[in-house]
N, C-alpha and C positions, 0 to 999 in steps of 0.2 A: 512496137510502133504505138504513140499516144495518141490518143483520140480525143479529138477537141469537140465540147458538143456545144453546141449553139443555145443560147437563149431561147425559150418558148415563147411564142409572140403574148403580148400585154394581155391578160384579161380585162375587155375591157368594158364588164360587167360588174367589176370589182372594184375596175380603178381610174373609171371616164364618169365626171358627174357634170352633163349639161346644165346650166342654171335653170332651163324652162322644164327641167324635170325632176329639180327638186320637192321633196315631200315636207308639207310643215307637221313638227312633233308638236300637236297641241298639249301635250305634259309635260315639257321642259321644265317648266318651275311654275311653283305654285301660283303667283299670280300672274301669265304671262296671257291669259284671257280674260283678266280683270280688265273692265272697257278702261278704268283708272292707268292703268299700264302696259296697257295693250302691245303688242309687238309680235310678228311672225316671225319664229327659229326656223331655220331649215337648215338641216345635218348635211355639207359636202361628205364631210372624211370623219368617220366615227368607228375605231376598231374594234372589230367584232361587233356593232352597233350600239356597245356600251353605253351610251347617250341619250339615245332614241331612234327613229327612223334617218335612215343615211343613204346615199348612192356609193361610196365607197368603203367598205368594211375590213379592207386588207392593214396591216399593222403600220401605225408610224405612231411615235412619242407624242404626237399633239392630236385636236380633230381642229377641223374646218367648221364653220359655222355662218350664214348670212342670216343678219338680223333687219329686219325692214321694217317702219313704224314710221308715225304719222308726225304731225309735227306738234311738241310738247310732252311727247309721251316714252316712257322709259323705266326699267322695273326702279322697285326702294334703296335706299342705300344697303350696301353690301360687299363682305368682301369674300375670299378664297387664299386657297394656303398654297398657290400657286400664281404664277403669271398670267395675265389676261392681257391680250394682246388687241387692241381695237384699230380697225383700219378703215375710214372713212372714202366709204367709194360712190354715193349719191347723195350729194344736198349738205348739209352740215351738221356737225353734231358735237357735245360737249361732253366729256367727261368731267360729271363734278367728280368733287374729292374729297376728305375727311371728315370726320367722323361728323361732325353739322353742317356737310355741302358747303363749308365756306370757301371752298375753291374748284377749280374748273381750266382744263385743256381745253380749247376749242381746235374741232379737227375740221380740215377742207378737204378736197375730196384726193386720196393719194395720201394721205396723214395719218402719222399711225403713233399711239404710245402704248407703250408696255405697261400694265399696271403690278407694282409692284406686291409682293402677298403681304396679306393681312391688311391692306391702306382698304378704310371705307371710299366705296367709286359705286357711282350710275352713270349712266350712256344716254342722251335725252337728244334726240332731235331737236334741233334748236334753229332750223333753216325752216322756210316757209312755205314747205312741198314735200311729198313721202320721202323718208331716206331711204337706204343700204347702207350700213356698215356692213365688215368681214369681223369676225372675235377667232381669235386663235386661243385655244387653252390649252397650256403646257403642264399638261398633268397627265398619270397614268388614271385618275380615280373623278374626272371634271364634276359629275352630277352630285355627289354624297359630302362635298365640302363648301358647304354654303351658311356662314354667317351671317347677320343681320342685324338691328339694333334693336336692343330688346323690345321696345315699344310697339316698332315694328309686328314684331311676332308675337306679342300680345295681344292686337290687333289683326291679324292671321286668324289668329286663334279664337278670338271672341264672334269672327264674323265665319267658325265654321271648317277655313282651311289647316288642316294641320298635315305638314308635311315633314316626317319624320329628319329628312336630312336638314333643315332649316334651323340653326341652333343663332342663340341671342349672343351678343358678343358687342366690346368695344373696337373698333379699328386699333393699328396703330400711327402715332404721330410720323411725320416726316414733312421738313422744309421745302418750299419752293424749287430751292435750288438743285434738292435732292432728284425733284421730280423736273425739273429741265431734263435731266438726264438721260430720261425714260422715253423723252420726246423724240420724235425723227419727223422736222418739216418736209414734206415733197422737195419744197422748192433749195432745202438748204440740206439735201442730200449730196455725201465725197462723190464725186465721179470718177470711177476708177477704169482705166483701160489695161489691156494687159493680162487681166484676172487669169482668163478661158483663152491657155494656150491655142494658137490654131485658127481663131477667131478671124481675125486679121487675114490670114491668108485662105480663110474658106470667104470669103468679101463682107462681112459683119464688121463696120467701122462704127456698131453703136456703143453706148457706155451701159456699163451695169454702175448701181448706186446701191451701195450698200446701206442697209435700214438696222437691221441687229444682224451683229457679228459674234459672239460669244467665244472669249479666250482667243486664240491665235488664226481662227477658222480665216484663210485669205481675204487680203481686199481690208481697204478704210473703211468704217461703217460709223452712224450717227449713237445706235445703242450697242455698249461690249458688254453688259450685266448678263450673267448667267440665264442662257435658254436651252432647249436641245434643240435648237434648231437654229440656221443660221437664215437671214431671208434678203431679197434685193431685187430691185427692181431692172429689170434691161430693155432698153430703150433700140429699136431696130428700125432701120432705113428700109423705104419700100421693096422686096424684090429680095431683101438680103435674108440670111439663115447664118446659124451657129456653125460654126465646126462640130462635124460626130464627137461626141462624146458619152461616154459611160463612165459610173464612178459606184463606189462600192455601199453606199448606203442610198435611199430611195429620196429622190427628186419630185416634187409635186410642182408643175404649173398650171396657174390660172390670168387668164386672160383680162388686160384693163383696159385697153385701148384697139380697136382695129381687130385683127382677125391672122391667126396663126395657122400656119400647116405644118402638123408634127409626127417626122417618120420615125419608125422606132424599129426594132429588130433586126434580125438577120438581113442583109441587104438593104435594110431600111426599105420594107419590102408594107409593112404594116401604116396605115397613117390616118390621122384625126386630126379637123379642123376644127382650131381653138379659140369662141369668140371671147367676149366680154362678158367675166365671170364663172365661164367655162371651167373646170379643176378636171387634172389631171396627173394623175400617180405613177411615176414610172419606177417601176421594182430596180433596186440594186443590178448592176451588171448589163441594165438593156442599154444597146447604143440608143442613142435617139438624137435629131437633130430638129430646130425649130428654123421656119422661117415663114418670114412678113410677108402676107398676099394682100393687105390691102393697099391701096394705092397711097393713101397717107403714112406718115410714120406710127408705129403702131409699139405697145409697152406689154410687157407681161411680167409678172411678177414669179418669183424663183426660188419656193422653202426648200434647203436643202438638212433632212433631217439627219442629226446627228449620232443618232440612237440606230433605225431601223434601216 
């Protein structure tokens, strides 16, 4: 006779990170308490805390990150040898770009671009009230790969800060059109229905929009450039909820609109309610189902990691 054993319910001291109980890392990077470029990091998801202070420490290929800053303010140009992913969730904010800031994304709030490795970028509040952006970094190694422009770090340097990970470097080139590509508008997100068998007949008549989709992972998406993670937004009618689902690599949601109730385990026996900005990690294998308790329509967004 087989014995089937059940999932352990979520830890979820490892893998629920309320936004009003994020911690800020004031050593994130070297000047990120310069009044000149001021900004507060706070770690959602950071494995093994690799990063710095985090509420969620359990494995996945990327970390979570909210960045909050004033308006005008944002660190120097700089790049990484990996994707940075920036998603504007309060106020406005611009991604300049290359290697003399002579260009610039502008994101609204649900807007997100990929930045590609090695392209010089900063992230500057550019709207006229505190922001929120979200950064995803697709990397196993985020803190120890950071370039600069020389000048830059010669300047670092003169006034004191020397931070051994900070090396001088030029960006590299890349056209316009190259970086349209990287782009995903909110508003000119595929709508796709269909995606999450089941949906439909558990009563969930909302769409998911896929943002990055990488290689053949389901569903139309705005970015397919290589991530380990594929991510999307779904969109839920008051009252309604997903079909149970469990799937074999670990699923993070966080809350963008309205207020979620999320059962998860055995009998979907376990449950947390998911506001705005709220992250939440569900391990490989745990059923879990989401659905809309506010009375408005309500969005949650959906990293499904590819890796862990």
């Amino acid at each position: 006779m087989n014995t089937v054993l059940a999932p352990p319910p979520v830890d979820l001291a490892r893998r629920f990170a309320p936004y009003a109980d994020l911690r800020e890392e004031t050593k994130a990077f070297a000047d990120v308490q310069d009044p000149r470029f001021r900004r507060k990091i706070q770690y959602a998801i950071s494995p093994k805390g690799r990063a710095g202070l985090c509420n969620i420490d359990a494995p996945h290929s990327f970390e979570v990150t909210f960045l909050e800053s004033m308006p005008s303010k944002g660190p120097v140009l700089h790049y990484h040898n990996y994707p940075e992913i920036f998603i504007a969730m309060q106020g406005q904010y611009s991604i300049v770009w290359g290697n003399h800031g002579e260009h610039r994304v502008v994101l609204e709030p649900l807007d997100i671009f990929s930045v590609p490795p090695y392209l010089m970028r900063q992230v500057v509040n550019t709207g006229d009230c505190p922001g929120i952006s979200m950064v995803l970094l697709d990397d196993e190694d985020p803190i120890n790969n950071i370039w600069i422009l020389q000048r830059e770090l010669d300047r670092e340097r003169a006034e004191g800060k020397v931070d051994p990970r900070r090396k001088g470097a030029i960006g590299r080139e890349m056209s316009e059109f190259q970086i349209a590509r990287q782009v995903a508008k909110f508003a000119d997100l595929p709508e796709n229905r269909g995606v999450f068998p089941g949906d439909e007949a558990a009563g969930d008549p909302g769409a998911v929009y896929y943002a990055i989709k990488p290689g053949a992972h389901g569903g139309t998406a705005a970015i397919t450039s290589h991530h380990r993670f594929a991510l999307a937004y779904h969109h839920t009618a008051p009252g309604r909820g997903s079909a149970v689902r469990s799937t074999d690599k670990t699923t993070v949601l966080i809350g963008m609109r309205g207020r979620y109730e999320v059962k998860m385990g055995p009998g979907l026996a376990q449950r947390v309610e998911l506001g705005v900005r709220d992250t939440l990690s569900i391990p490989p294998g745990m059923p879990h189902q989401a659905t809309a308790i506010d009375g408005g329509g309500s969005l949650i967004m959906a990293i499904f990691d590819l890796v862990y």
